[in-house]
C-alpha positions, 0 to 999 in steps of 0.5 A, spaced: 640 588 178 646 591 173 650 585 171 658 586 173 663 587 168 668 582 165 674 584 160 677 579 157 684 580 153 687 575 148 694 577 146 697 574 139 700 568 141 695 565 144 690 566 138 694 564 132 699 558 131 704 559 126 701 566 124 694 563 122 688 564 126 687 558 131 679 556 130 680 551 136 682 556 140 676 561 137 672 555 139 673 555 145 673 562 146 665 562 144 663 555 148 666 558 154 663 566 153 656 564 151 655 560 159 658 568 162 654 571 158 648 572 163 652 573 169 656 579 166 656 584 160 662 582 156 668 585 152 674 582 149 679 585 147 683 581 141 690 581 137 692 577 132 689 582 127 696 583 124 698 576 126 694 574 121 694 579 115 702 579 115 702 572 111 699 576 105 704 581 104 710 576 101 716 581 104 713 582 111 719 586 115 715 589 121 716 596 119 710 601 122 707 601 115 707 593 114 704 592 121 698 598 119 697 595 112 697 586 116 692 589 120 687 592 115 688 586 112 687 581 118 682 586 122 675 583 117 678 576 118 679 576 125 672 578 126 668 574 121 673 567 124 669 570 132 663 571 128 662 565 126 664 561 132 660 566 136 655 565 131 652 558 134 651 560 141 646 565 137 651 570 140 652 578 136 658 581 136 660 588 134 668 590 131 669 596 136 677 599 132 680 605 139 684 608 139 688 613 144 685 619 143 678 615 145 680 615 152 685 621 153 678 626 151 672 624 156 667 626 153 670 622 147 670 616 152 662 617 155 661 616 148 664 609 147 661 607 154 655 609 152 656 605 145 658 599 149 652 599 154 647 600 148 651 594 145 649 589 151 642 591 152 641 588 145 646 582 148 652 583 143 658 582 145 664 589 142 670 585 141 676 592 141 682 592 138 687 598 135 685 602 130 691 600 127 691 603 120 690 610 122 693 611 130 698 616 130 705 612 132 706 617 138 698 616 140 698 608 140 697 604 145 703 601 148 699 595 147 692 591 148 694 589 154 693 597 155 686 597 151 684 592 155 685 595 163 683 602 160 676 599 157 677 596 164 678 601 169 674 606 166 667 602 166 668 600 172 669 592 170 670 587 176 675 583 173 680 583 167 682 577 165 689 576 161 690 570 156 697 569 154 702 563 151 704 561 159 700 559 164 701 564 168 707 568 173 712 563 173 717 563 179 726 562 177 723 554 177 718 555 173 712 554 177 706 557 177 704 563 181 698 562 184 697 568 187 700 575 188 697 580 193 700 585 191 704 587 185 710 591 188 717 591 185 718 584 188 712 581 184 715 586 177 721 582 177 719 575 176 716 578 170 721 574 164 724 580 158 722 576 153 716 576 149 712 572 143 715 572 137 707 575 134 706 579 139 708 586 142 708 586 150 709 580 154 709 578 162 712 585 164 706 589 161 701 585 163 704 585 171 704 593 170 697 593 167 695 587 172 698 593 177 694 599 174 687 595 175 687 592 181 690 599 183 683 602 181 679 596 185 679 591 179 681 583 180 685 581 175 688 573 172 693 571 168 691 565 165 692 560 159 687 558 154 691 552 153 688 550 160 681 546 160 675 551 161 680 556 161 676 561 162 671 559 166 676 557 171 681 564 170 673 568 172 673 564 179 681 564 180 681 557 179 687 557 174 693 562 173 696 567 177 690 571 181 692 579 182 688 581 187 684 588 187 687 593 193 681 597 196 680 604 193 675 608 192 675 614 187 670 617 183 669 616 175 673 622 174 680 620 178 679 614 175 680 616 168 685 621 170 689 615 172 688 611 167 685 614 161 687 620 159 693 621 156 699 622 160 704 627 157 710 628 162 714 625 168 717 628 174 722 623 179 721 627 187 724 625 193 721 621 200 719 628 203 714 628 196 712 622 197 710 622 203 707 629 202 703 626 197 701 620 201 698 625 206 694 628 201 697 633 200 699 638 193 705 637 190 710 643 190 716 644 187 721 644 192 720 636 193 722 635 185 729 632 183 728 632 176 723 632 170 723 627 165 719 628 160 716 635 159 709 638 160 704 644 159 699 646 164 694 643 164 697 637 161 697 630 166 703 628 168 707 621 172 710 622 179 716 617 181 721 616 186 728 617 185 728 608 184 724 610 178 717 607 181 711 610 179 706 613 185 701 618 182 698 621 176 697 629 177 694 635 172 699 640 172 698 648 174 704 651 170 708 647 165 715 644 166 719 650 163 716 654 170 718 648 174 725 648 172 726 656 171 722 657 179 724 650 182 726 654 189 720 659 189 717 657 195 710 654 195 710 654 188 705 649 187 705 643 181 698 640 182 693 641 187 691 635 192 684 634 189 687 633 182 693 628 184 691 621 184 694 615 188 697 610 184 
């Protein structure tokens, strides 16, 4: 039988201690990936690239340019540190840099599916990150917890697995959450504003992407490495914080629209709206409040509610000057049914 598919995000912090690359941890990662390997195909998603490099460039200040010049750098030495650790588990691994357009572009994305599947055909284990060096500022990805659920979601993964410096969602005691059924606006607030010192995202992103993924029927677990078999234990939801995966069957296609491809406007629409789209119905231009942010036709688009909370993604019919122009034409029609998804 096809093996399922496990997508495993390490972020900044968890990797790199004092902004080196932790081998111990790299290590560990290895040890406990090699006794997964037979059960699942394998991506992992690491940061730690610009973590790594920026100690070579003496004036590091952050700047988008230094950032792309720390990755260029820490790219060849986060891989060798994986390859060398990988290397005893007689495991290969193969360097995949994406970026945005990879999977806004579908055709683009088949390739890299593809690519990934012939990869684990020959039981080599791709380990993505950004392309920093070359990804364009207004295409980046928000971060790799980003990267890690598009991969996830677009291949059809059965869980993603977020290792972060905490053990997982904390409560106002500080105590672990074992378990959240649902990612709503409860859960999102319990998420902490600040992030790591080596990082770009922190717990509010993970929660939101946690949300995406199990919207799209994949579990998801916010885990520490710093735990024993941490890994191991995140895959079988022993440790961390498990996100359960919420019951939805969509074809690959809508899949992508919701995830992968690349979203370029944002609208908030009334409760009359909202229930209209839940009664799989199209979307029309007498439920809109406001448009946020502009779109051509043809472009996908976010929909909101007046709290701001996302519900569906949709590809547009007209582009957003006729939305505000014609706003009161009845029956005008934003998006079709069969081109909005659910969130």
């Amino acid at each position: 039988m096809k093996k399922p598919i496990l997508v495993i995000k390490f972020g900044s912090a968890s990797i790199t201690t004092n902004g080196e690359i932790d081998e111990q941890i790299v290590l560990e990662i290895a040890r406990q990936t090699a006794q997964l390997q037979s059960t699942y195909n394998i991506v992992l998603v690491s940061s730690g690239a610009v973590a790594a490099g920026k100690k070579y460039l003496p004036k590091y200040s952050g700047t988008l340019s230094e950032r792309k010049a720390a990755a260029a750098i820490g790219n060849p030495l986060l891989v060798r540190t994986y390859a060398t650790y990988f290397k005893p588990f007689k495991i290969a691994l193969a360097q995949s840099l994406c970026e945005r357009h990879h999977f806004a572009n579908r055709d683009q994305f088949l390739q890299l599916k593809s690519t990934y599947e012939t990869l684990w055909k020959n039981n080599i284990i791709p380990i993505a990150n950004e392309n920093d060096v070359v990804s364009n500022k207004e295409l980046k990805f928000s971060d790799n917890d980003e990267l890690a659920t598009l991969i996830a979601v677009g291949f059809g993964a059965e869980q993603i697995l977020f290792s972060t410096s905490v053990p997982g969602v904390l409560d106002a005691k500080g105590q672990v959450i074992p378990e959240i059924r649902v990612i709503d606006k409860d859960a999102l607030a319990l998420a902490r504003k600040e992030k790591s010192a080596v990082g770009l995202g922190g717990m509010t992103s993970k929660l939101n992407f946690a949300r995406l993924a199990n919207q799209m029927g994949i579990k998801a677990v916010i885990f520490s490495m710093q735990i024993e078999n941490g890994i191991l234990k995140a895959v079988k939801g022993e440790t961390g914080t498990v996100c359960y995966a919420q019951k939805k069957k969509l074809s690959s296609r809508n899949k992508w629209l919701a995830s992968g491809s690349l979203i370029s406007g944002l609208i908030t629409v009334d409760q009359g709206a909202i229930h209209a789209l839940q009664s799989r119905k199209s979307l029309l231009a007498v439920g809109v409040m406001n448009v946020v942010q502009d779109f051509e036709i043809g472009e996908v688009f976010q929909i909101a509610d007046e709290e701001g909370l996302i519900h569906a993604v949709a590809k547009s019919k007209l582009d957003s000057a006729t939305l505000k122009n014609e706003k009161n034409k009845k029956n005008l029609e934003i998006a079709h049914a069969d081109d909005i998804v659910l969130l």
